[in-house]
N, C-alpha and C positions, 0 to 999 in steps of 0.2 A: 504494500500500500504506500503512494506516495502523500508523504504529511506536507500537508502546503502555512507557510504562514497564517497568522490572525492580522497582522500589519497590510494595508495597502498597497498594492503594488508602488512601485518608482521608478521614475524614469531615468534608462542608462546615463551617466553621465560623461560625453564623451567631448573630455577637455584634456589639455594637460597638466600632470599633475599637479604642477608650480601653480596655475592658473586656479585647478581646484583649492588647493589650500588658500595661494595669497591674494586672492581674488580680491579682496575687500580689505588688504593691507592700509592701503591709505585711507581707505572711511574709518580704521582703528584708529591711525594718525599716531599720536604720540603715549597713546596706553602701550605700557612695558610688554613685551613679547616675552621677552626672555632677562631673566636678572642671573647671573653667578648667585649659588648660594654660598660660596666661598668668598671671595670678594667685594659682590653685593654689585658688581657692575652690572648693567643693564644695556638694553635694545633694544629700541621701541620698534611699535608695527612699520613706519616710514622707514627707517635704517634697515631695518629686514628686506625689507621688499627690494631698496634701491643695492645692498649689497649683494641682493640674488643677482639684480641686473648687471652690477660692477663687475662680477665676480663670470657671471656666462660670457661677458666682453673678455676679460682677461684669459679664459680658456679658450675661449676661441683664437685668440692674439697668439698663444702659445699653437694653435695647430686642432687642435678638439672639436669636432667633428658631429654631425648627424653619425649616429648608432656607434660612435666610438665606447670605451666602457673607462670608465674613472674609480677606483678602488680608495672607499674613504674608509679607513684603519686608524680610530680612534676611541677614545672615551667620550662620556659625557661632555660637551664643553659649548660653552652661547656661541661658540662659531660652527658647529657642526651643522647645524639645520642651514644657515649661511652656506658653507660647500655644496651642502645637498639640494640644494633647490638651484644654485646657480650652475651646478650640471647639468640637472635636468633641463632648466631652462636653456642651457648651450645647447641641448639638445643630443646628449650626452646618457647611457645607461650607467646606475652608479651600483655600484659591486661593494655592501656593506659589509666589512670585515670583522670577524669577533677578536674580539680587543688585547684575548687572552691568549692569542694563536700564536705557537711559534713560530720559527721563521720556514720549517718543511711546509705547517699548515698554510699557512699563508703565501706561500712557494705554489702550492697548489691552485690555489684558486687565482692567484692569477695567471698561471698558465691557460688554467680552462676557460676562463671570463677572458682572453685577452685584453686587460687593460693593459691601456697605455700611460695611463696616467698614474701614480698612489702617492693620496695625502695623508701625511700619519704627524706623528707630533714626535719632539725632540727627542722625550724615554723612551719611545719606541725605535729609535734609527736603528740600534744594532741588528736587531730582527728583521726590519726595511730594507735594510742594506743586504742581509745578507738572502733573504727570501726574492729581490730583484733579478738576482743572475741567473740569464737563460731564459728572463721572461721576455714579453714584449713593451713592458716598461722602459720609457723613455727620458722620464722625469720622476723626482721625488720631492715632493713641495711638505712644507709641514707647516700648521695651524700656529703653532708658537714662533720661536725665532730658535735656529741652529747655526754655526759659524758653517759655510759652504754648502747650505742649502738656502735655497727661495722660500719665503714666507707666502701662504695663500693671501695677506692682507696685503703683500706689494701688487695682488692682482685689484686688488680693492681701487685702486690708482691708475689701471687704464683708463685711456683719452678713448679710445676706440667705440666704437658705436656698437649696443646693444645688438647681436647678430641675432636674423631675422630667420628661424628655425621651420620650415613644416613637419608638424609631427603630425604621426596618424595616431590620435590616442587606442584606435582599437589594436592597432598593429603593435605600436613601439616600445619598445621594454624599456619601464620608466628605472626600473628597481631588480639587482639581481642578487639578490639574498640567497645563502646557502643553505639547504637543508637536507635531513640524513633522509628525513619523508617517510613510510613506511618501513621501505624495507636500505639495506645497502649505505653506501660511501653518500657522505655529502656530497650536492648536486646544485648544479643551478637553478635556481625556482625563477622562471621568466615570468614578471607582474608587469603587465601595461599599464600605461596612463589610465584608459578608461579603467581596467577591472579596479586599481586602487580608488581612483574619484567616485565610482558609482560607489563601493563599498562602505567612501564616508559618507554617501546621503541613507545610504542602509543602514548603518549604527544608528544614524540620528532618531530613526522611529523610538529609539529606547530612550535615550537621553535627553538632555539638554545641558549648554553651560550657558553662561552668562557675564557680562563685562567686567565681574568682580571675581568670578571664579579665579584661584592661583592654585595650580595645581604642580607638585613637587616629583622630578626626573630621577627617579632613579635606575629603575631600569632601563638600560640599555638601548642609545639610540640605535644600535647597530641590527639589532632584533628585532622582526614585523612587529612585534607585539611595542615594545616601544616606541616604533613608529609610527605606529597610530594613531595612537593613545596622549602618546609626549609628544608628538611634530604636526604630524595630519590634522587630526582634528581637534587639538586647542587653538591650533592659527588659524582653523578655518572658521571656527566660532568667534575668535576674538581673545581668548581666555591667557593669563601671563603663565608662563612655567618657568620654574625656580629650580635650576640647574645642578647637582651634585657630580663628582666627579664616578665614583661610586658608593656602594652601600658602606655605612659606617651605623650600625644603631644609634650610637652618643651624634654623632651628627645628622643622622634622620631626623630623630626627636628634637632638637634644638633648632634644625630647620623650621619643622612642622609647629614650633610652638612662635619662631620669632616672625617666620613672615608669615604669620597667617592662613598656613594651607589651608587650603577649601575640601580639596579632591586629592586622594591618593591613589594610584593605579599600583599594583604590585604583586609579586606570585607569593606562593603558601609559605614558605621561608621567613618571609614581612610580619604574615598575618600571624603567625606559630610565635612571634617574637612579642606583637604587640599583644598577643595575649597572655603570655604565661612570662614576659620578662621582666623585674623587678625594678628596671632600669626606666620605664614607663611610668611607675607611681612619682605621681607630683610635677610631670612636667603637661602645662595646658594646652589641653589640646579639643578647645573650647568651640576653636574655627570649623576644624574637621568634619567635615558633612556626610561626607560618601567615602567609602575603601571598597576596592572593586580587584578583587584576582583572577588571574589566569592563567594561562601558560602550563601549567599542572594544575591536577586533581586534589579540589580542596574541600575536607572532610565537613559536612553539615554542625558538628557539633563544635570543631574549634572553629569556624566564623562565629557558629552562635556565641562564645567564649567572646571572641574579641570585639565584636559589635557590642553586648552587656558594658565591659571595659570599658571602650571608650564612650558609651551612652549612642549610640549611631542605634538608627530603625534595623539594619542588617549589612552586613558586609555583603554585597552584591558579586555576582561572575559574570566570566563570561569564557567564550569559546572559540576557538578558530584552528588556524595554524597555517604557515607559511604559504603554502601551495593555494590560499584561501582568498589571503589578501587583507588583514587576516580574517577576518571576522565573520560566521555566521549565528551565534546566539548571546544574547547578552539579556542579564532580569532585569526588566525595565526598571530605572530608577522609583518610578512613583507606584510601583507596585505595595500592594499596601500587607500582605501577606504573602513575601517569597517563602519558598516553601524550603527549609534546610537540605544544603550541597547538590541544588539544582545549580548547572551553569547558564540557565538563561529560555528565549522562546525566540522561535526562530525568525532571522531577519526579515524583512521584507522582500520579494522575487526572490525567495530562493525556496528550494525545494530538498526533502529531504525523505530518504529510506532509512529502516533497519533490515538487515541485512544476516541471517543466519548463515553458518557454516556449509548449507547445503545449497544455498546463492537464493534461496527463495526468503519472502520478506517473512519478518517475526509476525506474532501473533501479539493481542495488547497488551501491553503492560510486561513484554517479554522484553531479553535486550537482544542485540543484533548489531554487527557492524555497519556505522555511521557514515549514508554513501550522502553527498552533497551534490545538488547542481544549482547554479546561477548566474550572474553577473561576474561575479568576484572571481571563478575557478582557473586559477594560473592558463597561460596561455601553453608550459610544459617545462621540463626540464632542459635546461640549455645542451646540445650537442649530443642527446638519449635519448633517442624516439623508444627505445624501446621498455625504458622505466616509464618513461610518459604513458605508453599505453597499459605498462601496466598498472599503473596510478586509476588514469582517465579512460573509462570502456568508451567505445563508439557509440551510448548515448548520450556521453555528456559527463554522466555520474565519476565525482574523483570520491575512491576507495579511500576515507581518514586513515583504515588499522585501526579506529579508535572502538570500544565498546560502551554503549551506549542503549537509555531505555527511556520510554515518555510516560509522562503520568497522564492524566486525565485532565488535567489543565493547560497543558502542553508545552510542560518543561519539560529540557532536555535532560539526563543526568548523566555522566561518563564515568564508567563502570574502570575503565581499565583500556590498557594496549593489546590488541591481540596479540603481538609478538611477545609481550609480557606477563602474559597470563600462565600462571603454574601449574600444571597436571597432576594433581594427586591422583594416584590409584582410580584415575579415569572423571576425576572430580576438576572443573576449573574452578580457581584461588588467583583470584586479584589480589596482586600486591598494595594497591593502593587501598583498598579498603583493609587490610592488615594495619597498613601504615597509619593509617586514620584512625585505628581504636587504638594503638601503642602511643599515640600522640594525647591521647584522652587519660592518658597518665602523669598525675604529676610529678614525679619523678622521672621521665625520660626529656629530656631536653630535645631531641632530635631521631627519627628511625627510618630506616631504610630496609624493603624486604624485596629478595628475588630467591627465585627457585636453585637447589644446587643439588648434585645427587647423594642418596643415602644410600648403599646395598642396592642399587639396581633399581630407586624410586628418586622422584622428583620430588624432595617436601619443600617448606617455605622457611629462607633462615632470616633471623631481624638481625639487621647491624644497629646499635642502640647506643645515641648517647646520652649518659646519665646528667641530670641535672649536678651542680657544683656541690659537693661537699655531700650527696645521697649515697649511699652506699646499698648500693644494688644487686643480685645475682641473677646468672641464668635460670633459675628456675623462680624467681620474684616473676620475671618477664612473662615465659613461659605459663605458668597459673593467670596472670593477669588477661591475658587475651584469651587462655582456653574455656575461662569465665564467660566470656563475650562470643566466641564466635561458633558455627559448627564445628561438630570434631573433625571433619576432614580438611578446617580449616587453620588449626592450631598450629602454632610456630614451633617449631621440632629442634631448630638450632638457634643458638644467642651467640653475637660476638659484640661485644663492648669498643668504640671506637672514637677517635678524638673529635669526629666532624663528619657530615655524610657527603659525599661531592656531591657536586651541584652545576649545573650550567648557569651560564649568565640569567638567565631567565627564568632560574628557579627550578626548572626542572632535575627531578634527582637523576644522576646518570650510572645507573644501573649496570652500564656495562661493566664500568670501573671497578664496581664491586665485585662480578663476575670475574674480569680478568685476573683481581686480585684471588678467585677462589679459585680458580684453574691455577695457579703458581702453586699451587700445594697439593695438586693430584695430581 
């Protein structure tokens, strides 16, 4: 059965994407765009807009091209959205780098993106430098100032005339963002102009901001999900964003208390902090209206935790991912009863299947894998037609992996990864509902669960960090969840660890813990 939105249809929006977000730059005029929450400097919506234009003059001066590809390899910083839009506007695909990459990973991906261009910043030269060789980079410009490299702000100073680009928004790959996708090696996720602009008029049915909203960056411009969220559509509404370099608790909280956050966007990592950290009592956080997660699977009862906390109606979700654009579910803001660790009801034009193991759709209130079609569905993997089809069947529908079930109101809720899913004794065990009742402990500060073998079975072991100064055992753990879950869903093994990995974006990376259990068998 395909489940069609409750939302109004909308119409494709087929601009580009500089145009969708800063469209109405200068009717902001001199309201702050963007402040440093480190230094407190700021740039208003007029300075944004005319530095996108400076900045696609001075790329182009240097050579930069229709459909060239420009690799921005950075942190959080008020010049970032600057770079990014004054590529696009050059008319330029820009190839967002994770900030965290070494210089083989990032070796990679500009081989396969060929850029030609990569702006990174000073800390990162050694990696720059040495990830360059062999590629088809031609230049390395960096956001800060380095002795023997060009600053991206000496582009700020071209005389040269604003170059006059045709983009096809339905065609042109505005955004080429990496991701692992379902299945394999990180890949190019080709996003046009239009699929990204249509997708901010698709969010909009849930939300709204307003000329006072300040909403605080800390996740990841490099990530869809913080580009969204932090670049996309606070500029397209008008809204300020208050800039972090990265997460720091003591500096989130002090941010959120001094300028005023409105709006915080953030993944379960944020939410697990601001509810059970003790580092939260007493700093005001009066402003705060909305806290909205995603990116991973965030358990119903610690939002309910953190929403109580900080006095908010509900920590709200949402849903997408990379191949998406991002976005197709999000709980409406003015929802007056979300229902716990629903991610949201589905966007506007878009359509949606569950999806059983035997490819025919579930039954109700059954779960099934999450096939999407719409506006927003990547246009394919750069230079792999043949992951692309296996992603995107010939109707349209791209395959998430993700598992997922609807209730009767018609919220989404995400069960778990297919690929992640544990087979006990012919039983499937989501790791992330595991994780979600070890988190409902106060004593565990942090947990992570994936399948590993016992004697010839697949059970579920927790990696667990303890809260400071508890003292905990494997078998405290063990009892704790066997309380809670079915017996074929009990954790069989505990290992105690200083910290869980984690991607930029919150997500637990699972493999890490695997590869570390394969070193010992």
């Amino acid at each position: 059965m395909v489940i069609l939105s409750e939302f109004a249809p909308v119409e494709v929006l087929s601009r580009p994407l500089h145009e969708a977000v800063l469209g109405r730059a200068q009717e902001y005029g001199d309201r702050p765009a963007l402040v440093d929450g480190v230094s407190g400097q700021e740039i208003s919506y007029t300075q944004l807009d005319q530095m996108t234009r400076r900045l696609a003059a001075g790329f182009a001066e240097l050579g930069i091209k229709h459909g060239d590809v420009i690799a921005l390899h950075s942190p959080n910083t008020i010049l970032y959205p600057a770079v990014f839009y004054g590529a696009t506007r050059a008319g330029a695909t820009v190839t967002t780098v994770n900030a965290l990459y070494t210089a083989d990973e990032l070796h990679k991906q500009l081989v396969d993106s060929h850029a030609k261009l990569l702006v990174t910043i000073s800390l990162f030269l050694p990696t720059a430098t040495a990830a360059v060789e062999g590629t088809d980079v031609e230049q390395i410009f960096v956001c800060d100032q380095a002795e023997g490299y060009r600053s991206v702000t000496e582009l700020l100073a071209s005389t040269e005339p604003e170059p006059v680009v045709e983009i096809d928004p339905a065609e042109d790959v505005a955004v080429l963002p990496y991701s692992s996708g379902t299945t394999g090696i990180a890949k190019g996720v080709m996003l046009t102009h239009q699929n990204i602009a249509t997708n901010l008029v698709q969010a909009e049915a849930t939300f709204s901001m307003d000329e006072n909203e300040r909403i605080i960056a800390i996740l990841p411009f490099f990530h869809i999900y913080g580009q969204a969220v932090l670049m996309n559509l606070p500029f397209r509404l008008g809204a300020t964003v208050v800039v972090l370099p990265k997460f720091d608790l003591q500096q989130f909280l002090s941010t959120l208390e001094t300028q005023k956050i409105t709006r915080a966007f953030v993944a379960p990592p944020v939410v697990l902090a601001l509810a059970k950290h003790p580092a939260v009592d007493g700093v005001d956080l009066s402003a705060l209206k909305y806290v909205t997660s995603a990116a991973a699977p965030l358990d119903g009862d610690l939002a309910d935790a953190c929403a109580k906390r900080l006095g908010l109606h509900a920590v709200l979700q949402c849903y997408g991912m990379t191949e998406l654009s991002p976005g197709t579910h999000a709980v409406p803001q003015d929802e007056i009863d979300p229902p716990a660790g629903a991610v949201g009801k589905l966007f506007p034009s878009t359509e949606m299947r569950l999806v059983g193991a035997d490819g025919n759709d579930v039954g109700e209130g059954e779960t099934g894998e999450i096939w999407i079609r719409g506006p927003q569905v990547m246009k394919g993997y750069l230079g792999r037609p043949a992951e692309t089809d296996a992603t995107i069947d010939p109707e349209g529908w791209l395959h998430t992996g993700d598992i997922g079930r609807v209730d009767d109101r018609g919220f989404l809720y995400v069960v778990d990864r297919v690929k992640e899913l544990i087979k006990y004794h012919g039983y499937q065990v989501p790791p992330a509902e595991l994780e979600a009742v070890l988190l409902t402990d106060d004593r565990i500060a942090d947990a992570a669960v994936i399948g590993v073998q016992d004697e010839g079975n697949e059970v579920p072991k927790a990696f667990v960090v303890p809260m400071p100064g508890v003292e905990l055992t494997a078998e405290d753990v063990m009892e704790y969840v066997a309380e809670r879950v079915a017996p074929y869903k009990k954790i069989r093994q505990v290992e105690f660890i200083d910290a869980v990995p984690k991607a930029a974006s919150g997500k637990i990376l699972r493999r890490e813990l695997r590869a570390r259990e394969a070193t010992r068998e």
